[in-house]
C-alpha positions as CSV (number, residue, x, y, z in Angstrom):
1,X,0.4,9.8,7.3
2,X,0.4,8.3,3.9
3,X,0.6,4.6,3.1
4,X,2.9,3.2,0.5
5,X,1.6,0.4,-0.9
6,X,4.4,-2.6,-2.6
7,X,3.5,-1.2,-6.6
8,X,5.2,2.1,-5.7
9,X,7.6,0.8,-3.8
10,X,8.5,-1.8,-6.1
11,X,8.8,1.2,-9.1
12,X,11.4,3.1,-6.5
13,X,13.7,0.8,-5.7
14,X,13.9,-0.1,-9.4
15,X,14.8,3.6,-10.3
16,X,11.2,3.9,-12.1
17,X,10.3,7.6,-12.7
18,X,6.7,7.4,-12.2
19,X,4.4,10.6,-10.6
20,X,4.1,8.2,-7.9
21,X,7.4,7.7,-7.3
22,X,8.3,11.0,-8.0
23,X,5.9,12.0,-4.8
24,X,7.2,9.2,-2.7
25,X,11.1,10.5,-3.0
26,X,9.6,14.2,-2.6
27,X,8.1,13.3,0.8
28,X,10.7,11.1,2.3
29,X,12.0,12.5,5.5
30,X,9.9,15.2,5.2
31,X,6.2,13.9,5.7
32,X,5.5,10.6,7.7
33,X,5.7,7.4,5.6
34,X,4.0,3.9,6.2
35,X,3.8,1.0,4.9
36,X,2.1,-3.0,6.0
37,X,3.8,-5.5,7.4
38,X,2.4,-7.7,4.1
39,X,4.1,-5.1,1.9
40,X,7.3,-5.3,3.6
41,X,7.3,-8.6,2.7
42,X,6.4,-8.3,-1.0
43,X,9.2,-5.7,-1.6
44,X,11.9,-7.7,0.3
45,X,11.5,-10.7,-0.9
46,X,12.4,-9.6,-4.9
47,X,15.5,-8.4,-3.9
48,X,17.8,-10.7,-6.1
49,X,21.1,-9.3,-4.6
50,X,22.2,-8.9,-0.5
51,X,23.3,-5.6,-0.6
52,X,20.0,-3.7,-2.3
53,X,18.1,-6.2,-0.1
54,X,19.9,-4.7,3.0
55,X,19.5,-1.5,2.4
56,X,15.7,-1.5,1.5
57,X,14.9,-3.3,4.6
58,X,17.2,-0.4,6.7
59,X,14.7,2.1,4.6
60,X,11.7,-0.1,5.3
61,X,12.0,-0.6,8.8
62,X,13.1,2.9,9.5
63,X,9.4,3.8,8.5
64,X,5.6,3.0,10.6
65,X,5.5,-0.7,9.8
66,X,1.8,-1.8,11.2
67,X,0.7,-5.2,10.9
68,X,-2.5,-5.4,8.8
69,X,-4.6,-8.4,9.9
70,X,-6.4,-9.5,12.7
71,X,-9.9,-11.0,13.0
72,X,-11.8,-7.5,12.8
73,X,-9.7,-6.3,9.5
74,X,-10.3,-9.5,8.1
75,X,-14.1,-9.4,8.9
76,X,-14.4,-5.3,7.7
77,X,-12.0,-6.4,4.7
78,X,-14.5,-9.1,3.7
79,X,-17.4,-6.6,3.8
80,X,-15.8,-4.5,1.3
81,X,-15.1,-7.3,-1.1
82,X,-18.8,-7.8,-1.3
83,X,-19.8,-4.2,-1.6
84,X,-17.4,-3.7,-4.5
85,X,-18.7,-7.4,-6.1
86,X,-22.2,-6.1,-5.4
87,X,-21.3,-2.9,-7.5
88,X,-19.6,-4.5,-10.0
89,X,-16.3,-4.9,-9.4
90,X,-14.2,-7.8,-8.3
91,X,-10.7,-6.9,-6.7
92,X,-8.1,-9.5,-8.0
93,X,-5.6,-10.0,-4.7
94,X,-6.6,-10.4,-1.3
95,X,-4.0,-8.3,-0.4
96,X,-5.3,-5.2,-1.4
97,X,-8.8,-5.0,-0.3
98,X,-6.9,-5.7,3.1
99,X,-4.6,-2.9,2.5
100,X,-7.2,-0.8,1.5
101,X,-9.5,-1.4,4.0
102,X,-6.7,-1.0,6.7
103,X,-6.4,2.4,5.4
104,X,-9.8,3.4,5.4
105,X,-10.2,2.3,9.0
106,X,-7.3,4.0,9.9
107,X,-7.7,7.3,7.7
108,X,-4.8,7.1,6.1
109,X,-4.3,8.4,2.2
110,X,-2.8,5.8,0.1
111,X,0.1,5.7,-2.6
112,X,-0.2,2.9,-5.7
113,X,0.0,2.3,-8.7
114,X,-2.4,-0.4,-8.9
115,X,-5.7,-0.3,-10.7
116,X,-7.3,-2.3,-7.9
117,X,-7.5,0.1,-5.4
118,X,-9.4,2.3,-7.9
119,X,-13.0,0.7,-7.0
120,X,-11.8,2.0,-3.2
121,X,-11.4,5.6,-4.2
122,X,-14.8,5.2,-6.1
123,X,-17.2,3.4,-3.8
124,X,-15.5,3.4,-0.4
125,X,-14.1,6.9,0.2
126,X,-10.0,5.5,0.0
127,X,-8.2,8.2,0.5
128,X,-5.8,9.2,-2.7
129,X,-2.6,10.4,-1.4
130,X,-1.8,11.9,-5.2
131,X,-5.5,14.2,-4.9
């Protein structure tokens, strides 16, 4: 199963050509697809007009949607904040070390496009769903 996090997303709904976005619309209804309850929520909510915002959350919804907190992620998510800070490397949003962390636990590869996650690949064994 591979996770889709909000920066690919994002890209594909806004027609973006991106290799990420190219593999996300190659695997669609062909591989499953997941994505966080948190991401969910950043994607939906930029959705200036009712009609793209419907039919996103039909897409959305129609995929694994697993909800990403909870006392143990937030403890494991915590302990990878400090291992990356200890090596270097300070994540910017909360968001994704949870995201990446919940995908670690969980075995899951993950799309992005966002250079935060790369200090996951490096250090913590995050799964690349483009490698």
């Amino acid at each position: 199963m591979i996770f889709v996090d909000s920066s690919v997303w994002i890209d594909y709904f806004n027609g973006a050509e991106t290799a990420e976005t190219d593999y996300l619309d190659s695997i669609l209804g062909k591989e499953p697809v997941a994505l966080g309850d948190l991401v969910l929520i950043e994607v939906l909510q930029g959705f200036k007009r009712d009609r793209d915002y419907t039919a996103a959350k039909e897409l959305l919804t129609s995929l694994a949607v697993f909800t990403l907190g909870g006392q143990e992620m937030a403890l494991r998510s915590a302990h990878n904040f400090r291992l990356l800070r200890k090596q270097g490397v300070t994540v910017r949003k909360t968001i994704d070390v949870l995201i990446a962390t919940f995908c670690i636990a969980n075995d899951l590869s993950l799309l992005h496009a966002d250079r935060d996650f790369d200090a996951f690949h490096q250090h913590l064994e995050l799964r690349n769903a483009l490698m």
